[in-house]
N, C-alpha and C positions, 0 to 999 in steps of 0.2 A: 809361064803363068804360075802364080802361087794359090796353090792346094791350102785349102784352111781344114783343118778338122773339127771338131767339136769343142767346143767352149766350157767351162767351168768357171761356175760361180759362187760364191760363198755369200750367203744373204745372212746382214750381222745386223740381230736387231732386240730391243729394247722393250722385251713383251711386260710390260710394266701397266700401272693405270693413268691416265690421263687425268693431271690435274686441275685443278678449280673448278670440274663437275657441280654441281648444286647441293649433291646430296651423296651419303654414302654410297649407296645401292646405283647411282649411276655411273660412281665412279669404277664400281666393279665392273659394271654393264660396259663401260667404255674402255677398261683395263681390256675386256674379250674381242671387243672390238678392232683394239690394235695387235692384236694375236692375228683379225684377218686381213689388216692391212698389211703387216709384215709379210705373212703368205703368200698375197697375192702377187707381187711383184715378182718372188719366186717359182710361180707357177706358169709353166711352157708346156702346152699343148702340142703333141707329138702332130705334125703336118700344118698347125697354125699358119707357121712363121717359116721364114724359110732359115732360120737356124738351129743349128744341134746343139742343145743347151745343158748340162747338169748341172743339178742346183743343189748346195745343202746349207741345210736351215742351223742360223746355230742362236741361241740366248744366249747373252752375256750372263744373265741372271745364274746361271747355269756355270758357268767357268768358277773353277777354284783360284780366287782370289784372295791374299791379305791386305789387311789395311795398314799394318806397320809395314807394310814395301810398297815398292811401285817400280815402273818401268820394266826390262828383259829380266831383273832380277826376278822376277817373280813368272818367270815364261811357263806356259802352260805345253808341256808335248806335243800333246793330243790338238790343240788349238792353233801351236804353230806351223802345223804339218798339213790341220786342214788350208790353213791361209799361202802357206807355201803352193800348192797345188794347184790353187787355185789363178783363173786367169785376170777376174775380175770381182768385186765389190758391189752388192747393195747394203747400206747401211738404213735401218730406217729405226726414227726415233721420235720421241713425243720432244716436246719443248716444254723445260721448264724455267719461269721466270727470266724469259727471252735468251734462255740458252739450253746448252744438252747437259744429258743427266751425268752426274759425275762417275758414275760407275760405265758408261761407255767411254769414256777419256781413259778410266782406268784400264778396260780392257784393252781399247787398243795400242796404249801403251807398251804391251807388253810384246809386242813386236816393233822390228823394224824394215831389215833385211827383207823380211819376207813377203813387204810390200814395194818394192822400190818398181817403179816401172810397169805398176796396175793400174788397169781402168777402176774409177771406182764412180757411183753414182747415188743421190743421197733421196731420200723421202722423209719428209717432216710431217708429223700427225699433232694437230689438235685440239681440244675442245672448241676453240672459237673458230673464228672466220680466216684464221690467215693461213692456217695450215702448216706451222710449224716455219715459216717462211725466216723467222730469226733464228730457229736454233741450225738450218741450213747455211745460212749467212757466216754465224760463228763456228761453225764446222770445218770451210775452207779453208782456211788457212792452216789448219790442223793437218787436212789434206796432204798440202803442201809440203809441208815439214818432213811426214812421213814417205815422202817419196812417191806417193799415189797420185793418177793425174784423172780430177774431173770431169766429165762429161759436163756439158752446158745442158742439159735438159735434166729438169728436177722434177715431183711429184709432190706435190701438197693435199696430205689429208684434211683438210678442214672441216669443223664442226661432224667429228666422225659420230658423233651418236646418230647423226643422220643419214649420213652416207651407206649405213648396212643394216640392214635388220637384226634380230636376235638369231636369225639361225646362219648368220656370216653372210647374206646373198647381199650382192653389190647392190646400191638401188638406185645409184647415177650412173650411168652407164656412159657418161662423160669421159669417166676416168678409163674404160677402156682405150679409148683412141690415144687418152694422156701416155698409161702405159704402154703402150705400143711405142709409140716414139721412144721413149726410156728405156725400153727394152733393146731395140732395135740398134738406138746409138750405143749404149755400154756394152752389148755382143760385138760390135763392130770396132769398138776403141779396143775392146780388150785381144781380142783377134788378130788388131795391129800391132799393139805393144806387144804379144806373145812373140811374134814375127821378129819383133825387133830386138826383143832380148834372148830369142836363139839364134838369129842370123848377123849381125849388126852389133860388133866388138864396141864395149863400154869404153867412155872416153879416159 
């Protein structure tokens, strides 16, 4: 029988504002809001679930990046080694103008290696109705590339000025069961791949 131990996840996300809000003042109010969309997915309730999860939070916003380089050139230490460690991905991101922001392509660019063979799982946040459902779409393949392998269960923020109140509290409680499933399959895939990229010789 295989023994699993405790999972590790790096939750990579986009705490930025959500565009085409109405007005300034909403757009900030919505910018805090995906601060607790980002969160929650990260958040594992010690006896919830039946998995042993660590999580750490990281903003791209936050990583030391140039804009005259791109890709490993410009590899961050500190950021390579969290992503190295880690077993699994949530990425969660606003959609702008039916795609992602270009400062997360630039972050994750800057690895490669150090995703080959990870579960990764994505949540799209938006002002409107669809929940980021295109900048997931144009994500994929991105995925792909880098070596990361998808979970088929996604999370869509939609119309998050309404989804949370101002002091962060969920207020569809929909999205509990959503997450759950999300949670559940990316623990599970990543669990498998870890399995397989310490037991199970690269071809």
């Amino acid at each position: 029988m295989i023994q699993f131990s405790h999972a590790r996840l790096c939750c990579l996300g986009v705490l930025s504002k959500v565009p085409h809000a109405p007005s300034a003042s909403m757009r900030r109010n919505n910018g805090l809001k995906i601060r607790w969309a980002v969160k929650g997915p990260c958040q594992f309730e010690p006896g919830h679930r039946q998995w042993d999860v660590e999580t750490e939070l990281i903003d791209v916003r936050e990583l030391p990046m140039k804009l005259d380089d791109a890709g490993e050139q410009m590899k961050d230490p500190k950021f390579s080694a969290a992503i190295e460690r880690c077993d699994g991905l949530i990425i969660v991101t606003p959609e702008y103008n039916h795609g992602y922001p270009g400062l997360l392509k630039h972050a994750l660019d800057m690895n490669l290696k150090e995703y080959i063979h990870k579960a990764v799982g994505i949540c799209g946040v938006s002002a409107g109705p669809f929940g980021g459902a295109r900048v997931i779409e144009g994500l994929l393949p991105v995925m792909r590339e880098l070596g990361l392998v998808a979970i088929f269960e996604d999370v869509n923020f939609g119309n998050v000025a309404k989804i949370f109140d101002d002091q962060g509290n969920l207020l569809d409680q929909n999205y509990v069961r959503r997450l759950d499933k999300f949670l559940n399959e990316l623990v599970w895939m990543a669990r498998v791949l870890r399995h397989g990229r310490e037991n199970i010789p690269g071809a």
